[in-house]
Backbone as numpy.savetxt, mean C-alpha at the origin, in Angstrom:
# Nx Ny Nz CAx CAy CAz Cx Cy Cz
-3.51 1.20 5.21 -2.80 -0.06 5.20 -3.74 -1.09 4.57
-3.22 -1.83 3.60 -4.16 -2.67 2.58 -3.44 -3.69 2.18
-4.24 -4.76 3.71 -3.51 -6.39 3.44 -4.28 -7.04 3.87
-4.39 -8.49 3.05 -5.35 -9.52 3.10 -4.81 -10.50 4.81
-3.41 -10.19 4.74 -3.30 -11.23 6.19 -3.38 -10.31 7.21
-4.13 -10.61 8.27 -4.56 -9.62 9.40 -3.85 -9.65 9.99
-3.10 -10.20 10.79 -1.80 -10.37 11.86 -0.89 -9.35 11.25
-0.11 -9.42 9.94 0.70 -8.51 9.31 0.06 -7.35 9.18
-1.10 -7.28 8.72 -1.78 -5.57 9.08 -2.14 -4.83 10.05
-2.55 -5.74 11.38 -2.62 -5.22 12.21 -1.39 -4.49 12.76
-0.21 -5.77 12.63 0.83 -5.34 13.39 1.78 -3.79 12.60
1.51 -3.78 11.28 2.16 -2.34 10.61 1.11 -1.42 10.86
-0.19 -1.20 11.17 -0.94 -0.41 11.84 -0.38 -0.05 13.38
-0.22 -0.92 14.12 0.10 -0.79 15.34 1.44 -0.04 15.09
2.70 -0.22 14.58 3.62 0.40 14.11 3.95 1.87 13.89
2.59 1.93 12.83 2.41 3.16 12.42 1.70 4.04 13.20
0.83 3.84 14.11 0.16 4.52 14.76 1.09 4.43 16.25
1.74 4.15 16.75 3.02 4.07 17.85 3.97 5.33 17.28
4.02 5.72 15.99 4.78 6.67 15.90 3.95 8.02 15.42
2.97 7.66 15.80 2.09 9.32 15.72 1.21 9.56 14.22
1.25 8.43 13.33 0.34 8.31 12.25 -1.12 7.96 12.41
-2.15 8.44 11.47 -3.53 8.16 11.68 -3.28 7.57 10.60
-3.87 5.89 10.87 -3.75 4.84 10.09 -5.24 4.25 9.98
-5.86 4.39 8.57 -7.09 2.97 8.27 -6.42 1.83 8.03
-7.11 0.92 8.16 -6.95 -0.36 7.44 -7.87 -0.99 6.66
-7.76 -1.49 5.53 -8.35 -2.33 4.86 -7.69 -3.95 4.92
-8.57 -4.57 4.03 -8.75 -6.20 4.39 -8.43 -7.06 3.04
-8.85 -5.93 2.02 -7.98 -6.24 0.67 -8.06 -5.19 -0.52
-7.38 -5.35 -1.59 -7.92 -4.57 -2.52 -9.04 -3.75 -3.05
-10.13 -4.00 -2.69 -11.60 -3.73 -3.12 -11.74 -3.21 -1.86
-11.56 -3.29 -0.54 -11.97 -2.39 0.33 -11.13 -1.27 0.49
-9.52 -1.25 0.62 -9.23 -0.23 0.21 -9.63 0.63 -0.98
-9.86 0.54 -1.95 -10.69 1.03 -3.66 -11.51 1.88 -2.55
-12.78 1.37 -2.18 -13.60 1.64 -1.75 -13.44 2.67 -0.92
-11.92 2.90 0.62 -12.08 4.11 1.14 -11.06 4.99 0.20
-10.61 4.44 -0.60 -9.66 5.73 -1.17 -10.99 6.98 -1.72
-12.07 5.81 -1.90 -13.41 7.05 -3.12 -13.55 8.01 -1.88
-14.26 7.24 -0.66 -14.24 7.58 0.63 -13.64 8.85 1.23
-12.42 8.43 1.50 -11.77 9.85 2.47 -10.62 10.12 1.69
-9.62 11.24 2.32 -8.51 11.37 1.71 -6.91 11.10 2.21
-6.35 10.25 1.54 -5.29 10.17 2.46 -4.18 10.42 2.00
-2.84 10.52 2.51 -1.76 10.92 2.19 -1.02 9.85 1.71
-1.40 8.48 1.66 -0.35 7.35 1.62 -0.92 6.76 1.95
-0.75 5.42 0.81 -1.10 3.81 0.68 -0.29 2.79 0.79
0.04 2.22 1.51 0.80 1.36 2.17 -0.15 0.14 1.33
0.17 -0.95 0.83 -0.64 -2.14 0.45 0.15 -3.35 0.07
-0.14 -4.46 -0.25 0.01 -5.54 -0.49 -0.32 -5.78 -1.93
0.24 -6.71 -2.54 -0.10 -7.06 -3.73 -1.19 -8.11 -4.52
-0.53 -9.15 -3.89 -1.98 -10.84 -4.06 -2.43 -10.64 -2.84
-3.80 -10.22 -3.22 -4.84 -10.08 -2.04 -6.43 -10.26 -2.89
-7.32 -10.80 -2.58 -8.37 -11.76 -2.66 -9.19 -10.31 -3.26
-10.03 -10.39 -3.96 -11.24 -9.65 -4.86 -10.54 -8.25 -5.82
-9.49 -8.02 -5.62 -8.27 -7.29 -6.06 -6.81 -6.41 -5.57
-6.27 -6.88 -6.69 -4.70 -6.74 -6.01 -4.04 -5.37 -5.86
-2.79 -5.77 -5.23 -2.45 -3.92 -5.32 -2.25 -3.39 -6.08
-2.15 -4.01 -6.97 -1.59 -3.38 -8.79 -2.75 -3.02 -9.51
-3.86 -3.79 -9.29 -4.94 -3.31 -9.52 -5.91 -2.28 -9.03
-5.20 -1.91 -7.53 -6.16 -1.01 -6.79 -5.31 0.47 -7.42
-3.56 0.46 -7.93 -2.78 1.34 -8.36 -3.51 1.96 -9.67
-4.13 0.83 -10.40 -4.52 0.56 -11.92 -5.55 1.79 -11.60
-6.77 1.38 -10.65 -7.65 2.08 -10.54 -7.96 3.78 -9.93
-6.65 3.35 -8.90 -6.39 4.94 -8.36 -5.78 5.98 -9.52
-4.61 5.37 -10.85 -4.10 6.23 -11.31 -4.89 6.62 -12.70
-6.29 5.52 -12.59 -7.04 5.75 -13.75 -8.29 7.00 -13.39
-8.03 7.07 -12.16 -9.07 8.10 -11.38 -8.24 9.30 -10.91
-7.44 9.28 -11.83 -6.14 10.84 -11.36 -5.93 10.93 -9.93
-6.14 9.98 -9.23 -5.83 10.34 -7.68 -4.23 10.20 -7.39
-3.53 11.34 -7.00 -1.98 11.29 -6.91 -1.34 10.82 -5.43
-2.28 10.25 -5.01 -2.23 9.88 -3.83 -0.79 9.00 -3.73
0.70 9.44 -2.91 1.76 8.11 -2.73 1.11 6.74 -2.55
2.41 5.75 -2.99 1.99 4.09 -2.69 3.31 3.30 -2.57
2.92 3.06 -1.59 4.10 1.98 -1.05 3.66 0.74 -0.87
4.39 -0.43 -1.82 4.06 -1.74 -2.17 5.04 -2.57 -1.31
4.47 -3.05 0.13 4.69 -3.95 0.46 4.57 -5.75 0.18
5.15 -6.49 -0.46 4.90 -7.81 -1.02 6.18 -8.59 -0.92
5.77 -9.67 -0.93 6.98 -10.70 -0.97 6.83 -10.77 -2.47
6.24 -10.64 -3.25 6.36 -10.56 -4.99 5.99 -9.37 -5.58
6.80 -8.91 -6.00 6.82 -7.88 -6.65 6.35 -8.02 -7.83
5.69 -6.86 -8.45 4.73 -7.67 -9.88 6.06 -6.89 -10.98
7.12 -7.20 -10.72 8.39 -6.51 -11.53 7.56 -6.48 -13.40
7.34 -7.63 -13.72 7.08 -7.83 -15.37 5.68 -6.96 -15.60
4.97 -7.03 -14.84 3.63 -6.21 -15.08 4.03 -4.68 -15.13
4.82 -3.96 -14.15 5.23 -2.84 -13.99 6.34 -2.20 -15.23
7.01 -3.26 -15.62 8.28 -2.84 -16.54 7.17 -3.22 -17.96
6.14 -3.33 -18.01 5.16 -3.30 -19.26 4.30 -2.39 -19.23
3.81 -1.69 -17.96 3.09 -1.00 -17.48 4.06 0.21 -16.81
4.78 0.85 -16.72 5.07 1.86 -15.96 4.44 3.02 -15.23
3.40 3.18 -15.81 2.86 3.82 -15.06 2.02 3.48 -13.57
2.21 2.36 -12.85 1.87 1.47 -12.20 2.95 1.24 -10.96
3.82 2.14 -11.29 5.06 1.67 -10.10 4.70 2.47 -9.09
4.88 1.93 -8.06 4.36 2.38 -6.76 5.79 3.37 -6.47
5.64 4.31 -5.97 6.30 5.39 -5.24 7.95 4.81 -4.30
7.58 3.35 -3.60 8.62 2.63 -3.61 7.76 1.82 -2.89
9.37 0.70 -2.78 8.61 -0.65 -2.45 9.17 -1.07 -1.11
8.57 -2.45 -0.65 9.10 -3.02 0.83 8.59 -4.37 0.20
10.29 -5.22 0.69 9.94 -6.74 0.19 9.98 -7.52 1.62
8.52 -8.32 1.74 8.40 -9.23 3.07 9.14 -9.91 2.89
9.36 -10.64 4.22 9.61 -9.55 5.62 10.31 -8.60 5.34
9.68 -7.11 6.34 10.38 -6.59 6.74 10.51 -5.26 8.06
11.22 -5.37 8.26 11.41 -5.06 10.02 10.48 -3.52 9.98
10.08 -3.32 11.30 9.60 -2.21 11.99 10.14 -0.87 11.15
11.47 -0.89 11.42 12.11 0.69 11.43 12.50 0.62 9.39
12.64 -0.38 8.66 12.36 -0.45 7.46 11.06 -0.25 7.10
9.51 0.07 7.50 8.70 0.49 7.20 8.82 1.99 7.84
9.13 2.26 8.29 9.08 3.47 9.21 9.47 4.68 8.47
11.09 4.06 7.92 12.02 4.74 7.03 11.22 5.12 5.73
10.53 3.79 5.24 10.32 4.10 3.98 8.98 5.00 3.77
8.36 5.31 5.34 7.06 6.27 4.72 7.76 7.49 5.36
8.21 7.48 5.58 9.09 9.01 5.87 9.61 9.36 4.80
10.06 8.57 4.04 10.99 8.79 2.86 9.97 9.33 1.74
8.89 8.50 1.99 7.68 8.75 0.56 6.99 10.15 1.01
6.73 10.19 2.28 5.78 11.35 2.45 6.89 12.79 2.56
8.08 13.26 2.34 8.74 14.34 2.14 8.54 14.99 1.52
């Protein structure tokens, strides 16, 4: 989970780990970067405008490092024009803030199948 506001990350951590997921968290872009080199995970849950780099940029970097790792882009802005110039950059699917408990729930069930 990779978001700059802590209240919202904590609380989709808490979420996710209530339903039987082993969840890290990161604090922004560059620290997630950092455990993706790190460990291995099944799914990236992240945010987009977040402070030292964004999610589009942490996508930029994961898909420039062949890591096929899923990504689910949680944001109230969607970087729509960057992605429809970039395609290769689209996250696996998306979640637009707010959004409820069982709409995150759904959608990593949906990604991790």
């Amino acid at each position: 989970m990779v978001n700059d506001e802590t209240d919202a990350r904590q609380l989709n951590v808490d979420v996710l780990i209530e339903a039987g997921y082993e969840v890290d968290a990161a604090k922004d872009g560059a620290s997630g970067w950092d455990a993706l080199q790190l460990n291995g995970y099944d799914l990236v849950v992240t945010d987009n405008h977040m402070p030292r780099m964004t999610g589009i940029e942490m996508i930029a970097k994961m898909r420039s490092a062949g890591m096929a790792v899923p990504v689910i882009m949680a944001t109230g802005a969607f970087p729509a024009a960057i992605i429809e110039r970039n395609p290769w950059l689209k996250p696996d699917a998306s979640l637009e803030t707010p959004f409820s408990n069982d709409e995150l729930l759904t959608t990593v069930k949906k990604v991790l199948r």
